[in-house]
Every structure is written in structure tokens, then in C-alpha cells.
N, C-alpha and C positions, 0 to 999 in steps of 0.2 A: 654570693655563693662561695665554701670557704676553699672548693676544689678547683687550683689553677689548674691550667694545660701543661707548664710540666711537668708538676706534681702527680696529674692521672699518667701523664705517660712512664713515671716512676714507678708507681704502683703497680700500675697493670705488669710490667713486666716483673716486679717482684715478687705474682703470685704463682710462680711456676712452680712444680711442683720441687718440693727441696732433693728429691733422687735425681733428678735432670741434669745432665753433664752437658756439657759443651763440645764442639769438634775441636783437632788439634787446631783448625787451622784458624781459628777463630778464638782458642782460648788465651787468655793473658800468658806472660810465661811467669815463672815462678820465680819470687824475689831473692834475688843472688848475693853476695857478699860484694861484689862489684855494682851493684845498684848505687850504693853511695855516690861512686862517680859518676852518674848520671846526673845525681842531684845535685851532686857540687857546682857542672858543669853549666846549670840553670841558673845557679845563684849570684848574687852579684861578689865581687871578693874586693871591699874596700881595702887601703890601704890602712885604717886606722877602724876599731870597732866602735860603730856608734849607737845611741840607742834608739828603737823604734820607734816612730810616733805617730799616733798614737800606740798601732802595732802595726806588726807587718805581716803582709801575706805573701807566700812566695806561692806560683802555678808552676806545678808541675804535670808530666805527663799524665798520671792519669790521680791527680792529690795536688792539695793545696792545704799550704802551713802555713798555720797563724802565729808569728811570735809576738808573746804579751810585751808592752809598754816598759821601759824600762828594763831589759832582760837582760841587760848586759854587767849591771848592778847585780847578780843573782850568783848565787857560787852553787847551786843546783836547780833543775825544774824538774816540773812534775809532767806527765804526757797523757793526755786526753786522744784517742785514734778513734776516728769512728767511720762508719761503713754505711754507703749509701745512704742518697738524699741528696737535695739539691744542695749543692754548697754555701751558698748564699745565707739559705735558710738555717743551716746547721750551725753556721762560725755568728748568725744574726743571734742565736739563741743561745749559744755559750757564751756571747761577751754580755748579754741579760746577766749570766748568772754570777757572773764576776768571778769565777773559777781564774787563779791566775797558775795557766798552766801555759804548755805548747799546745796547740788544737792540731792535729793532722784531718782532713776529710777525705777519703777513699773512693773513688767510685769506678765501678767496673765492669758495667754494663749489667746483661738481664741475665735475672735468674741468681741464685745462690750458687748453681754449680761455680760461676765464675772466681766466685771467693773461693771457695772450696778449694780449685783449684792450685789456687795462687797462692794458699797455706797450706800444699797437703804435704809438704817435705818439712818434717824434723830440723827446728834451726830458721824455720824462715821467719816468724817474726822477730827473733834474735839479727839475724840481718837487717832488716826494717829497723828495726832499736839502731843498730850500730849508722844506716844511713842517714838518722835523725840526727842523732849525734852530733855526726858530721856538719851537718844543716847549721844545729844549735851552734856550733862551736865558730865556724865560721862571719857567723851573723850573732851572737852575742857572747863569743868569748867563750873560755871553756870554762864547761859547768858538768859536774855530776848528775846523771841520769835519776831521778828519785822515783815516786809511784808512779803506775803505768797502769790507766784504765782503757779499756776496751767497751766500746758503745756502737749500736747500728740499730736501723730501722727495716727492718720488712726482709728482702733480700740481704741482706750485710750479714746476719746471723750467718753463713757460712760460713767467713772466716772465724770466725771468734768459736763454731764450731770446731773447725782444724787445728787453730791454733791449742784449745784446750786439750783436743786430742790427744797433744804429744809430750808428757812431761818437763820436758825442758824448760821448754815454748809456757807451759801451763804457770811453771813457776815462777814466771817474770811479771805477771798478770796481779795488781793487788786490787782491780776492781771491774765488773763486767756489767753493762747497761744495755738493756735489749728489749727496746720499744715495739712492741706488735710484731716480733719477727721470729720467735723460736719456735720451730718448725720441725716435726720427727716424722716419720712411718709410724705400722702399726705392729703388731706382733702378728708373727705368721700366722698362728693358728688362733687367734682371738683380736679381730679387727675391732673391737671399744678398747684394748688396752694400749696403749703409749708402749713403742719399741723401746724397752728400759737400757738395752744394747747402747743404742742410737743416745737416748741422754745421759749414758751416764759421763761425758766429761763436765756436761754440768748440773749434775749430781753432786761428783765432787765438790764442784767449786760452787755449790750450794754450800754443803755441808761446812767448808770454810766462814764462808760468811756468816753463818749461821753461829760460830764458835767466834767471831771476831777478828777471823784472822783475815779477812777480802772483807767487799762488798759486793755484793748484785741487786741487783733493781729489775726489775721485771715491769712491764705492761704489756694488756692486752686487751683488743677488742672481744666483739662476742664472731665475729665471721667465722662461717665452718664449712672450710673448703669440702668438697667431696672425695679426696683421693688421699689425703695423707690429714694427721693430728695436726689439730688448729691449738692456734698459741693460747687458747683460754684452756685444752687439753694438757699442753706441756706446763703450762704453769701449774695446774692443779696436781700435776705426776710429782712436783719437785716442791710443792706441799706436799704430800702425802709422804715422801721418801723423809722428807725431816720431819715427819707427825708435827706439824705444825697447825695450828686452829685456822679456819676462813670466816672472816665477819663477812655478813650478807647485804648489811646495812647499806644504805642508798647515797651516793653524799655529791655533792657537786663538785665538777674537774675543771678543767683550764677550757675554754675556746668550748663552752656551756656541757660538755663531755658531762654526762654523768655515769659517775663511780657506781658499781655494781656487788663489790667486794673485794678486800682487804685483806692479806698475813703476812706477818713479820715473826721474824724468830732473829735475835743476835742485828746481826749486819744487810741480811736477807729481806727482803722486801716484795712483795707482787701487789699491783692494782691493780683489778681489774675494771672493764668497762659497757656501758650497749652500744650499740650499734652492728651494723654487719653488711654497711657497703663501703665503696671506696672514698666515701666523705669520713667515714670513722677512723679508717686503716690511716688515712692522710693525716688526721687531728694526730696522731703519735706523732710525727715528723713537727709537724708545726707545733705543736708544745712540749719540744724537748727538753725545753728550762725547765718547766714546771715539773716534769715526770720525770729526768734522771739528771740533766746538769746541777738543776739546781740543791737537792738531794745529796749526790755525791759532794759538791762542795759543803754542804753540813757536816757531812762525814770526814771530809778532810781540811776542814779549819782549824 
């Protein structure tokens, strides 16, 4: 059976609904400019910088960083953050893909409000960059920050929601990967339409990739929740908004997944897929090579 017990326990709580907030007393707080020294604090601080091997993973409070092989040899990297999912599983699929970047993995309990949260100030994932940094520099020497993609599974879509929200934040972003998790309301007065409100930060940064200038990658199952737009819904909004064609055609996917339909326009990409219980919603997680690491580093070799 390909659904472990932690994976359904990840899931289930990712299908909350994506309006669902959190209490104070139970939300994460929001990533500060002093977060860095948190992470410093965690790390080991040799006296002479050596290099990985094969890579290293540092645990953190609530994230674990993977530094590639050799990183201290590197006069800049690249930074892969992604959001919810078993860690394990996530860092197991991006060294598949052979991306040599920083991997971050994020996890922050249930529900999308939690992300949400934790990006909703202007500037925070500009902090998050600057406390990676730190990370980098310590454990492989200082290196220039280069592209910065943004990836999650199911519940994670909220940060990467927040973060587009805010221009700054948006700006820093040159690639977004969003495995079965984009998630919107509906319009007040016409519940089949997609809250265009609610997607347009990634509307924009569609419309980027779609011109060349980012990447995104999309996947989705066919599940359809009953209370808010399922990801096979926002996918299709963010076709339409780029007048972009959808092939219907059938085609086989990773982990027997079969493909349901297809559009690309530029840098833009969506696959969709069948299925519509929690074995389906899991297959995104566990075939994150195949549907967006591996993908993205095509795009960035």
C-alpha cells in the first residue's frame, strides 16, 4: 500500500480548509531578522570550513537544511525552500534529482493557515533568505545568494501564497512548485468561479513564467473538496488567465499516477492527474522528482 501512517497523518491535516486561521496561542510566530541567530546557534561553528560529505543536513526547530557536497568550493548557490511533507521524503527526492542547490524543508503543522501566518508580514521571507545566509556562510564559506525557488505539497501553498502577496517578498522568488496544494475560495456571488481576488499573486507570477522570466510548475490531483476550489479548479483559472491550450490526452506518471492533462505556455507548466482520495493527494509528495525537482533543474542547468 503506497500510503504510510505518516504520510495519511500529513495529509489529513492538510485538507483543512485554506480560510482556516489558527489561534494566537498555538500559531507559529513570524520569521524575524533575528531568526538568524537562532539558527546560528544550532549550527556547528568549526574553526576551519570544511566540506560536506557527502552533504549535510543541519535540524532545526521547526526546518532542516540540506547543504550539497562540496559547497564550500562554490562562490554562490542556488536555494530550493519547500513546505510541508515528511522531510525525509522530500531531501530523499531532491538528491534523485541531482539539483545542486541548498534544500530548506519547512514544516509547521496543520492547515495552510499556519504558513500563512508565518509569511503574512511584508519582508519575511527576505529574513528567511538573510538567515540561510548565515547558515550558508558559516558551514560553507561565503557565497552569493543566486536563484531562489519556492516548492510545497498540500498545506505548504500558504506560505508561498503570502510570500507572493507582498512585492518585495515576490521579487526574490525566480521559481514556484506547487504539488497538489493550490487552494483558493470562490467568488461571493458565483460559487463555480475561482476567487480571482485570492489568485491573483499567482496569476502574476504565472504570467512571468509564462514570458520566461520565473518558473512554475503546477500539479494536481482530481479530489474536490466540498467547501472551497480544488487544485484541479485553480490550475485551470491560471490556464485560462494565460489563454493557454489544455491537452486531454492520457499519458502515464511516476508511482503508476496516470496523467489526465497537460499546458505549458513559456516557463509555466500544469499536469494534471486521477485520482481523488488520500493515496492520490500522497503520490505528489512522494513523486516530487518526477513532477517538480526534477523539471526545475532542467530548467536551471
Amino acid at each position: 500500500m503506497k500510503l504510510t501512517l505518516s504520510a495519511l497523518m500529513v495529509v489529513l491535516v492538510g485538507w483543512l480548509s485554506p480560510a482556516q486561521g489558527v489561534s494566537s496561542a498555538s500559531a507559529p510566530r513570524t520569521l524575524r531578522s533575528d531568526d538568524s541567530q537562532s539558527l546560528r546557534a544550532a549550527s556547528p561553528a568549526p574553526a576551519a570550513v570544511a566540506a560536506p560529505s557527502p552533504a549535510t543536513v543541519l535540524n532545526k526547530a521547526y526546518k532542516k537544511i540540506r547543504l550539497p557536497e562540496g559547497c564550500n568550493n562554490d562562490s554562490s548557490y542556488d536555494l530550493v525552500i519547500h513546505f510541508h511533507g515528511v522531510p525525509e521524503r522530500v531531501i530523499s527526492s531532491f538528491e534523485q534529482s541531482k539539483l545542486h542547490a541548498v534544500l530548506v524543508v519547512m514544516n509547521l503543522g496543520a492547515g495552510s493557515g499556519r504558513y500563512e501566518n508565518t509569511f503574512a508580514q511584508a519582508g519575511s521571507l527576505g529574513h528567511l533568505l538573510d538567515a540561510i545566509d548565515s547558515v550558508v556562510t558559516e558551514n560553507c564559506g561565503k557565497q552569493t545568494r543566486g536563484r531562489v525557488a519556492l516548492s510545497s505539497w498540500s498545506a505548504g501553498y500558504g506560505a508561498t501564497y503570502r510570500i507572493l502577496s507582498h512585492a518585495e517578498d515576490a521579487a526574490l522568488v525566480d521559481a514556484v512548485m506547487l504539488a497538489d496544494g493550490l487552494h483558493a475560495g470562490f467568488e461571493p456571488n458565483d460559487r463555480r468561479l475561482v476567487n480571482s481576488a485570492q489568485m491573483e499573486p499567482f496569476t502574476k507570477f504565472a504570467q512571468r513564467a509564462a514570458k520566461d522570466e520565473a518558473v512554475m510548475i503546477i500539479t494536481h490531483s482530481s479530489i474536490a473538496p466540498p467547501k472551497y476550489a480544488s487544485t484541479t479548479q485553480t490550475a485551470a483559472h491560471l490556464v485560462e488567465q494565460l489563454s493557454a491550450k489544455t491537452d486531454h490526452r492520457g499519458a502515464a506518471g511516476p508511482r503508476d499516477m496516470q496523467q489526465i492533462s497537460a499546458a505549458s505556455m513559456g516557463s509555466f507548466s500544469v499536469r494534471g492527474f486521477a485520482g481523488n482520495g488520500p493515496d492520490a493527494h500522497c503520490d505528489h509528495l512522494y513523486a516530487l522528482n518526477e513532477l517538480v525537482f526534477a523539471p526545475l533543474q532542467a530548467k536551471w542547468q
